[in-house]
C-alpha positions, 0 to 999 in steps of 0.5 A: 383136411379142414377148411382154415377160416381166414379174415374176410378182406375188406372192400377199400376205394381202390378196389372200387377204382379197379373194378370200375377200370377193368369194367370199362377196359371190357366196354371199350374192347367190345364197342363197336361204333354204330352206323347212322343206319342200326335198325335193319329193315327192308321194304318188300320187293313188290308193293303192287297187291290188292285187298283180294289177293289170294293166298299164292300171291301172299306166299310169295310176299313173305318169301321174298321178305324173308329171302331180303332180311335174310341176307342182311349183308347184301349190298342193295339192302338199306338199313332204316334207323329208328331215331325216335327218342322219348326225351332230349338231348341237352349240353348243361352249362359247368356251373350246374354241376356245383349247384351249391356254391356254399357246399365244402371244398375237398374230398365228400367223405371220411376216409383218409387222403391215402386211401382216397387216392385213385390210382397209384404206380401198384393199384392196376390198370388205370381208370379209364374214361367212358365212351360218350363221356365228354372229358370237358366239363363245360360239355356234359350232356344229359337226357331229359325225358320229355314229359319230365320236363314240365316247364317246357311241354305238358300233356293230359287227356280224359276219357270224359264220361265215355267207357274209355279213351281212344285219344293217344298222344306222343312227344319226343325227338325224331331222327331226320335232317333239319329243315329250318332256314339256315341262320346268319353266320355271325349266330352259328359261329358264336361261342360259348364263353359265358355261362347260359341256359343249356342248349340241345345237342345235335342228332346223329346227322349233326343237325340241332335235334327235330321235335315231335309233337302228335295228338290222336283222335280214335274212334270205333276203338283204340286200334289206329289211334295206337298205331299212328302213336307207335308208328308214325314218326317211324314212317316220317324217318324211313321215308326220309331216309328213302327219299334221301333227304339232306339236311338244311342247314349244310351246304357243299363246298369245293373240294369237301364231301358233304356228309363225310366231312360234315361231322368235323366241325361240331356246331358251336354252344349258342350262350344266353348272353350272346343271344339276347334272349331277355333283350328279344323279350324286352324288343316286343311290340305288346299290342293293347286291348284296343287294338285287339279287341276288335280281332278277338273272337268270344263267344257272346252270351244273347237275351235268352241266356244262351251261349253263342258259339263262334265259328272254328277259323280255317287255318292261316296261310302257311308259308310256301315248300321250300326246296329240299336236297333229296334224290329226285328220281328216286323220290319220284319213283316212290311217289308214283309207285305209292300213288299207282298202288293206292289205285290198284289197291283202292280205286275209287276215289283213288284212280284220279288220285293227285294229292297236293306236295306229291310229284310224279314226273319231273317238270323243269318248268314248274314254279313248284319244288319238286321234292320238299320236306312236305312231300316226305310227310305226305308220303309217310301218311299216305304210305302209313294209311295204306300198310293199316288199311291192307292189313286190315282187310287181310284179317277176318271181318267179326261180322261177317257170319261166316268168319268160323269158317275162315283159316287161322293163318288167312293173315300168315303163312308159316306164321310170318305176318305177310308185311310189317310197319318200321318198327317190325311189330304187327298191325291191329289184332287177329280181326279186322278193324273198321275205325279209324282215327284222326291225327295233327303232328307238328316238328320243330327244327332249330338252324342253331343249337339254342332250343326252340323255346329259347326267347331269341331263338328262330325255328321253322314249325311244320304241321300235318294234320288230318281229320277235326283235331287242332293245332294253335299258336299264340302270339305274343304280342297280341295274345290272340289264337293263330290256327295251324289246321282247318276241320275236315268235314264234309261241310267244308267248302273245300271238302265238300268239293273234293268228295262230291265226285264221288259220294253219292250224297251227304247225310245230315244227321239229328245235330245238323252236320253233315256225315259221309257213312256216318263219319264226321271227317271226311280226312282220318286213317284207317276207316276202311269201308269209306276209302273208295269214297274218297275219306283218305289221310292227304294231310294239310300241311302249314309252315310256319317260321317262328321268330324270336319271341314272336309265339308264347306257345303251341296247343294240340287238342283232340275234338273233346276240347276243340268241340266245347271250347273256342280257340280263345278260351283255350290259350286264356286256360293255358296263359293263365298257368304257371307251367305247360304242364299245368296248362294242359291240365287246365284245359281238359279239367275245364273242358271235361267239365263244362262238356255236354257230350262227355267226349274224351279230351286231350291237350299237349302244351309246348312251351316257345320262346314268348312263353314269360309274357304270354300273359300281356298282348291284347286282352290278356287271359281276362277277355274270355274270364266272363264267359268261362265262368258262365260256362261253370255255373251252366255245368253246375246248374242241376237244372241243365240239359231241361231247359 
């Protein structure tokens, strides 16, 4: 019996819509709302272990962490969300989506009216609307990938004339509460009844979203540098969360539960219009050549033709730690335990360990918060530092000559890796890492949906920063560069103190800088063999409240910039570009090439709400004009390095 051949049935549009109907008929049935907590991780029962520990006490770390991820469903487990995000989340105003208001009316094809209609009374199910799809036109939301969006951030780095690059880098959005100043009222409940710049839409605790922005400087290899990329913002958001950190900007009321009924009320659209954002630019008091002149540090050129390189400037005076809602006792706790095992684990240095915005016992009577937003960053370096340092000394050292000898499994039993960063992945390679690298982060957080680069918005700008990499400001009015980090090296007065207790002595090396065993920064991760002698990742911490228009931008460069470049001639290179993106790689194309060490070079640019008139405070982007030129023809000079 043959098979009788019948006409193929063409595919029309209501096929189309019922296909899309019942595909979302599945979705809807299958979703499940997430919690705020997704990404289920417990911290290990006992932190309390050595560098020395033996097998056995191994064995029963991984057997308690397998017994607490096995029973996912018990109560006393939490469960750490992984919020970081490589791009943002934005509200676009309705007349984006008709960008063209000269393109046709009606239907945008040539099929008839009849067979266009969507859904009729015998076509099926109706089509049904997304999950997460706003029905409001006026609230559609997309996501920008963050190094797409040249206009407000760009990043470069070069490996210089070095074999490779250990410089890393990240950007995105971090999942904690905000820790801006609350704005006034009249700007929080203002709406959206005019067409405007789209603003950022609120994280999952119904906070405007936090940016991140880090720069790594790697050295003896690209091991830390990676790890601090990958996992540092990981361990900002769990300790966050283990703190119990609340967010900012909301308070109690009588009556109200404050997380559960915070969400109800979705945080007004800051318009363009009603924020002023060309009326804060035109507010500005641009300062003249002649008042700045005077404050601008360049580099001089003497007789001889020779460059005279200004001092690097210290950073300025942060504003003071602001109080933060956080569970206290818990968070003393943690302190304390983290601290008591940097002592156990360590010594050294560490056995009179008292890093500054961390608090072991409660103190009624001190003028100092006990737990800030400053504390939870602090903790999460230390708590990173020390997970990369144990897991290294864990691992076989590949100069030790008797490493053949040394079991497969020394770091793992039963093939279980005996603990784990947030992100659940391993630390380093199969041998021990003796590098290490330095770090600068900063976080941006908005009292008001407006982006932070929105000239009338007002933000709160917090930096960690440990080792020599560097983190700038530029004013707008007066076009100058506002250090938000100071170089930890052991010349430093204040670093010099710090570890004369402990080092032996300083060794100056053949350039005249002063090393502690041989490494040029006395703060860094990892660099496991100097721990004990006090090199240790305590972050120096600056807040900085950024007023309307008040900053053009923020700079985050690795040694290879800041070692060859002032901080002047660095916002001069960016000033001068059309974008941040452009700027950035302005700065390392400039600095790679009149570099005389070849260093790798990294630079991050973001953009703030002065950026349009970067350009007209002070000197402009001309003060520095001559010596960078003369820095060019230094670089091209075929006669340099013999003179």
């Amino acid at each position: 019996m043959g098979l009788c051949c019948r006409p193929p049935k063409r595919w029309s549009l209501n096929d189309t819509y019922g296909f899309i109907a019942t595909f979302f008929e599945a979705q809807l049935q299958s979703y499940v709302p997430r919690s705020v907590a997704t990404c289920t991780r417990t911290r290990l029962l006992s932190r309390q272990f050595s560098v020395a520990q033996d097998a056995n006490t191994t064995s029963s770390r991984a057997e308690s962490y397998n017994s607490s991820t096995s029973t996912s469903t018990s109560p006393s487990q939490h469960n750490v969300r992984r919020g970081f995000h490589t791009y943002f989340v934005t509200h676009l105003p309705s007349s984006s989506l008709h960008p063209d208001s000269r393109a046709p009316a009606g239907p945008h094809h040539k099929l008839p009216r009849s067979a266009a209609a969507p859904h009729n009374a015998v076509s099926g199910a109706a089509p049904v609307s997304p999950p997460h799809l706003p029905l409001n036109r006026d609230l559609t939301v997309v996501r920008i990938p963050l190094r797409s969006a040249k206009h407000h951030f760009g990043a470069a780095d070069s490996r210089g004339s070095r074999p490779y690059n250990e410089d890393t880098n990240q950007a995105g959005t971090i999942d904690i509460p905000a820790f801006a100043k609350r704005a006034p009222i009249s700007l929080v409940r203002s709406t959206m009844n005019k067409t405007g710049e789209g603003t950022s839409a609120d994280s999952a605790y119904g906070d405007p979203q936090i940016f991140y922005f880090g720069v790594f400087d790697g050295h003896g290899g690209t091991q830390c540098s990676d790890f601090l990329r990958d996992e540092l913002h990981g361990y900002i958001e769990e300790a966050a969360h283990e703190f119990e950190l609340k967010s900012s900007l909301r308070t109690a009321r009588k009556n109200r539960k404050l997380d559960s009924d915070s969400s109800e009320m979705p945080t007004k659209i800051l318009s363009d219009a009603e924020a002023g954002g060309r009326k804060k630019l035109d507010q500005l008091d641009i300062k003249g050549s002649e008042a700045v002149v005077a404050k601008t540090d360049i580099p001089e050129i003497d007789m001889h033709g020779a460059i005279q390189e200004v001092e690097t400037s210290n950073a300025i005076k942060g504003a003071q730690p602001v109080p933060a809602k956080a569970s206290q006792s818990k968070a003393l706790r943690l302190q304390k335990e983290l601290v008591e095992e940097y002592k156990s684990t360590i010594g050294g240095y560490f056995r009179r360990f008292h890093p500054p915005h961390l608090h072991l016992r409660r103190d009624p009577d001190s003028p100092v918060p006990p737990i800030t937003i400053e504390s939870v960053l602090t903790y999460a370096f230390l708590r990173a530092d020390l997970d990369f340092v144990t897991a290294q000394a864990h691992k076989p050292d590949p100069d030790d000559p008797y490493v053949s000898d040394t079991a497969l499994n020394l770091d793992e039993v039963l093939g279980k890796p005996h603990h784990l960063p947030p992100s659940g992945q391993g630390i380093g390679g199969r041998t021990r890492f003796k590098g290490g690298s330095t770090a600068s982060v900063a976080l941006i957080s908005t009292p008001t949906p407006a982006p932070f680069w929105h000239p009338a918005a007002s933000s709160t700008l917090l930096v960690g920063h440990v080792g020599d990499t560097r983190v700038l400001l530029c004013e707008t009015a007066t076009g100058l560069p506002r250090p938000l980090t100071s170089d930890h090296h052991p010349s430093s007065p204040g670093e010099s103190h710090r570890l004369r207790r402990f080092a032996a002595s300083f060794v100056t090396d053949s350039f005249g800088e002063e090393r502690i065993q041989g490494l040029a920064n006395s703060r860094a991760f990892g660099d496991v063999a100097s721990k004990r002698l006090g090199v240790s990742a305590e972050p120096e911490i600056t807040r900085t409240e950024l007023g309307p228009a008040q900053y053009s931008f923020i700079v985050l460069i690795s040694d290879g910039v800041s070692g060859t470049l002032s901080d002047q001639e660095i916002v001069d290179v960016v000033k001068e570009a059309k974008t941040p993106e452009q700027g950035s790689k302005d700065v390392v194309a400039y600095a790679t090439e009149v570099s005389g060490d070849g260093d790798n070079a990294t630079c991050l640019v973001v953009r703030l709400g002065g950026w349009e008139r970067r350009s007209e405070g002070g000197l402009g982007s001309l003060g520095t004009k001559e010596i960078r030129d003369f820095r060019r023809n230094e670089a091209l000079d075929p006669r340099r390095g013999i003179r």
